[in-house]
Structure formats: structure tokens, C-alpha cells
N, C-alpha and C positions, 0 to 999 in steps of 0.2 A: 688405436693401440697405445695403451700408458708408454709413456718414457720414464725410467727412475735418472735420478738424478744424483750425484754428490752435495754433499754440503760439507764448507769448508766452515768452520769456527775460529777466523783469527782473535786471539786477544794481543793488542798491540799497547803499546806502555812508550812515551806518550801518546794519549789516542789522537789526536792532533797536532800538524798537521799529518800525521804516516794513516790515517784511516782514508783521508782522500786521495793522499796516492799509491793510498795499495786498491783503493776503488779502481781507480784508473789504469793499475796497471793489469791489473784482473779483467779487467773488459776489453781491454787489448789482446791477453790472452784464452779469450772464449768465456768467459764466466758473463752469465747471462742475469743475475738480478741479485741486488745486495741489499740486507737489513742491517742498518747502525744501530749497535748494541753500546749498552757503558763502558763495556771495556773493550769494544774493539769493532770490529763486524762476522755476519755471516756470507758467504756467498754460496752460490750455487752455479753449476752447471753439467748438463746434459751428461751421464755417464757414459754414451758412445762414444763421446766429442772430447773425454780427457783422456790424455796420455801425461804420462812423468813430464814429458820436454814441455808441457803448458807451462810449469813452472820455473824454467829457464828463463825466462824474457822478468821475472818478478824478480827486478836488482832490489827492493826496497826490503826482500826478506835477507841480504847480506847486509846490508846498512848494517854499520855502528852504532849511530846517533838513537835505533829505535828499538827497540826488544820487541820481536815478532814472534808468536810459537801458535800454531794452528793443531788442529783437530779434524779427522774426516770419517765422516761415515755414508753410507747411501740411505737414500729416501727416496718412497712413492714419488710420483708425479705431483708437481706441488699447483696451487691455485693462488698464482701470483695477487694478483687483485685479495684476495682476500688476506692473503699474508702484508702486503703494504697496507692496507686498511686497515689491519690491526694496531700496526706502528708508526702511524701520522696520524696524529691530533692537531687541531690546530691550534695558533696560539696569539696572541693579543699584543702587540707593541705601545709601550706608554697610550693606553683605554684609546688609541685614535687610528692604526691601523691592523687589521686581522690577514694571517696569514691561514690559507684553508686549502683544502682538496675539494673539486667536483663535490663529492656524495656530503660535504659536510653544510648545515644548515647556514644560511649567510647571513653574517654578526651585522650589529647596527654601529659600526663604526665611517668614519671621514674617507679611510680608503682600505678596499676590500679586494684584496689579492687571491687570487685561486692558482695554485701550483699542482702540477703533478711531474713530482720530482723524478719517478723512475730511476735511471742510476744517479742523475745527479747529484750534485753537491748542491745545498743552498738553499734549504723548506723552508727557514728564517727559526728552526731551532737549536741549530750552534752557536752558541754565545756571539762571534764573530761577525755572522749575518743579523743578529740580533741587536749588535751594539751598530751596524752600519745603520739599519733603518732607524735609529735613536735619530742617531748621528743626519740622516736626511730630511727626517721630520722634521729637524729643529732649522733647516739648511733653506732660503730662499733660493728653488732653482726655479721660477717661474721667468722664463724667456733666456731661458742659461743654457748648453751646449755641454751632453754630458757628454761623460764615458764612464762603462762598468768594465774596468776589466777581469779576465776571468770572471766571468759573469753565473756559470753553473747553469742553475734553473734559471737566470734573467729575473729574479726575483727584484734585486735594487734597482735594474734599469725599469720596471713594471713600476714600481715606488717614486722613481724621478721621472718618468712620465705623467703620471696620477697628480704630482707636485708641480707638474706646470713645463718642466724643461719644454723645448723649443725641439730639441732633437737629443738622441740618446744612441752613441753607440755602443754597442753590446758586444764582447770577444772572448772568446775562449777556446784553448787549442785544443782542447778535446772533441772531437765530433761527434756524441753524446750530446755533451754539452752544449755544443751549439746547434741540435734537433732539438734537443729539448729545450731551450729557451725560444729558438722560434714556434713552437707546438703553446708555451703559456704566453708568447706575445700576444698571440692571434686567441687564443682563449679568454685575454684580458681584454680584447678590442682595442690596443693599443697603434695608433698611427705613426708612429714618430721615431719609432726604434729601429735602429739599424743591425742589423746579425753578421757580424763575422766570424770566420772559423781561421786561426793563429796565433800570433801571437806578437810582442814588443815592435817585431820588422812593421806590422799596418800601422802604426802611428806617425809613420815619417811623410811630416807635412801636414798632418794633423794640430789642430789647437781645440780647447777646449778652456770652458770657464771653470767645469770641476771634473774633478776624477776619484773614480772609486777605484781599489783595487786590491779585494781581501782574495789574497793568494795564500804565500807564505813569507816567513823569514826571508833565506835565499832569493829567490825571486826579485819580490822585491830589493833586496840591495842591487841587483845586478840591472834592476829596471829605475828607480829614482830617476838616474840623469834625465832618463827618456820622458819620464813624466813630468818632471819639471820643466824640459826643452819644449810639451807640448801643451803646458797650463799658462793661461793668458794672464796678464796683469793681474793681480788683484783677485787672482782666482783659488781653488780650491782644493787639497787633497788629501782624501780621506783613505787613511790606510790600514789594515789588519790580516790578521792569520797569525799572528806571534802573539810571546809572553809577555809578561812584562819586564822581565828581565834580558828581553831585545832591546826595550826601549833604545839604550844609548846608544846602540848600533844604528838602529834607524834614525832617531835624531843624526847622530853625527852625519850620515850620508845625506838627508836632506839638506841640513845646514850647508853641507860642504857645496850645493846646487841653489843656494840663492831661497830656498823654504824656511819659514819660519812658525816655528811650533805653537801652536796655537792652544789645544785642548786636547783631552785622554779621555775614554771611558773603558772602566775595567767591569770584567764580569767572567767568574770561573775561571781566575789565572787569565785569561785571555786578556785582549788590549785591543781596542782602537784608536788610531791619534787625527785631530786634523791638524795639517799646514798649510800656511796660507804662501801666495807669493808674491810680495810687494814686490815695489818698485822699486831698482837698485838707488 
């Protein structure tokens, strides 16, 4: 028996970060598979399975800070696999590692990642995910002790394993997110990654030699101290999901935690920073 479906068309303004949490807040409320579009996304689910009140639980459509306005119409029964295969290509990080799907042909690069993002955040096509793996490429983690946090697809913790780290923890409070980064763990043949599912509370008594953690803005200011309480001597943190005109925000909150600003890369308005944490 066909099922029709709805399809929602958000166009959201900035598309980042309000597209990953309107992903997430969408798949909390029943919506079953999402395409990221330039200006925003689509989603979909089940027309027996929505009622008005789905849309109660989505606080990010009252948000100030984003302009949201959607579109809805119904649709056949859709063939997921072939609609994502339409819209993941893969793509190439400084000529040395390829970010790819299953069905696509495996590049002759250093290291070779296969994702299958599903609802995830993190194919390594959003500038952010794309300036982090710059950013590990160039990073000696070989016998280092990472952490990804918000990890999405586990794409960076697959990158800092391939680079050597010793051990990698992977978190993200999404439980999505954290099926789907254990599903491309075990896809990449990776030993060494740890999966958890929450959030800033499992660090406590945690250390680590680097940390990754392209979340957001917000987030991140509310999480620094923690990272810096849990980054060892001389260690490392690599941060993103803002503009650049957070910078000073995050500089200052770092600084104010004993980090000291090391390096930036921009790409699409977007921003990655490292800081490192010497020795008082």
C-alpha cells in the first residue's frame, strides 16, 4: 500500500546554524527524512502521522534571531535512497582526504571516509565541517586522546582516528546522531572511537589532549569552561559553527579559561578557530 507523505519547504535566513536545529527539532517531532537546500531545507513525513500539534514542540519557528517561513504540500510515496543520492556528492579536502557515500567510486586519496548521513548533520559539506578537517589534517593527533563533540555523522572523530589518535570520544545529544555515527564507525572499520549519546555532563573527569566541537554560537559559550577544565597541558581546541563576527565572543570566553588563540580559517562567512592551552 503507497503512503503519501507531506513535504515541508522551510527556507530559513540564516541557514546556519537554524537549519540543524530545525533538523533536529523536526525529527523529534515525527518528520522522517530531510534534504539541505541553499536556502534552507526540505522535510518530509508520513501524512497519517501529522497533526497541527507536530508543530508545537518546533520553538525554533518562534525564534527571533532566525526568519523561518515554510511551504507544504502532499506527495506520492517518496524513494528515500534515491532522493539522498541525488543530493550527496562527494567531496575532496586539501587533494588528501575524500569525504563519500557507499554507492560512490573510492578516490585515491591519504584517507577515505564513507558517510551515510541519513538525518545527520556533518557529510563534510558545510563549510564548518570542512574547515574542521582542514584544521585535523594539518593537527599531529597520532597517540593523542581526542574528543568530537557533537559529533553528527562522527565524520571528524572517523578523520582523528585515520590520523592516528590513540582513542576518540564521539557525543552528541541527539540520538540520531549518535546511531548514526555508530553505523559510519563500524562502516569505516574504526577501533578506537568511543559513542556516547548527551551531552557537556560526560566530560566530568574526562581529559583529553584535543577537542573538537563544531556546534554553535550559544553552546559553545556555555561549554568553554568545560573544555578547557578538560584539555590537558599543551593541548588543543578546535572550535566552530559561528561567524566570524562571533569571533570576539569566543575569543574573550576562551581567554577568560586560560586558552590562547592560536589560528582561524574562514570559508562562507563561517569560521573555525584553534586554541591551544599552555601552561599557566
Amino acid at each position: 500500500m503507497k503512503m503519501n507523505y507531506l513535504e515541508f519547504r522551510f527556507v530559513v535566513e540564516p541557514a546556519q546554524p537554524a537549519s540543524e536545529i530545525l533538523i533536529a527539532e523536526l525529527g523529534l517531532a515525527g518528520f522522517e527524512s530531510f534534504v539541505e537546500n541553499e536556502d534552507g531545507i526540505t522535510a518530509y513525513i508520513p501524512k497519517e502521522e501529522y497533526e497541527a500539534e507536530n508543530m508545537t514542540g518546533i520553538h525554533i519557528l518562534q525564534s527571533q534571531e532566525f526568519d523561518i517561513s515554510y511551504t507544504l504540500k502532499e506527495i506520492e510515496q517518496v524513494n528515500w535512497n534515491e532522493e539522498w543520492e541525488k543530493n550527496f556528492h562527494p567531496i575532496l579536502v586539501n587533494e588528501e582526504c575524500g569525504v563519500r557515500a557507499p554507492f560512490h567510486p573510492k578516490p585515491e586519496v591519504t584517507y577515505d571516509i564513507v558517510i551515510e548521513p541519513k538525518m545527520s548533520f556533518g557529510t563534510g559539506h558545510h563549510a564548518t565541517t570542512h574547515m574542521m578537517i582542514q584544521f585535523l589534517l594539518k593537527s599531529d593527533l597520532k597517540g593523542k586522546t581526542v574528543l568530537d563533540m557533537g559529533c553528527g555523522t562522527g565524520v571528524l572523530a572517523i578523520v582523528a582516528e585515520k590520523k592516528g589518535a590513540a582513542s576518540v570520544d564521539a557525543i552528541d545529544i541527539d540520538n540520531w546522531c549518535y546511531q548514526n555515527t555508530l553505523e559510519n564507525v563500524e562502516r569505516n572499520e574504526c577501533s578506537r572511537i568511543s559513542t556516547f549519546e548527551g551531552a557537556s555532563e560526560l566530560l566530568q573527569g574526562k581529559n583529553y589532549d584535543t577537542i573538537i566541537a563544531n556546534i554553535n554560537r550559544n553552546i559553545l559559550l556555555e561549554d568553554i569552561e568545560t573544555y578547557s577544565s578538560c584539555l590537558n597541558e599543551n593541548g588543543e581546541l578546535y572550535l566552530s559553527g559561528f561567524y566570524a563576527k562571533d569571533i570576539p565572543a569566543i575569543r574573550k570566553e576562551c581567554e577568560a579559561h586560560g586558552l590562547v588563540y592560536d589560528d582561524y580559517l574562514e570559508r562562507e562567512e563561517w569560521v573555525a578557530i584553534r586554541f591551544l592551552k599552555r601552561k599557566e
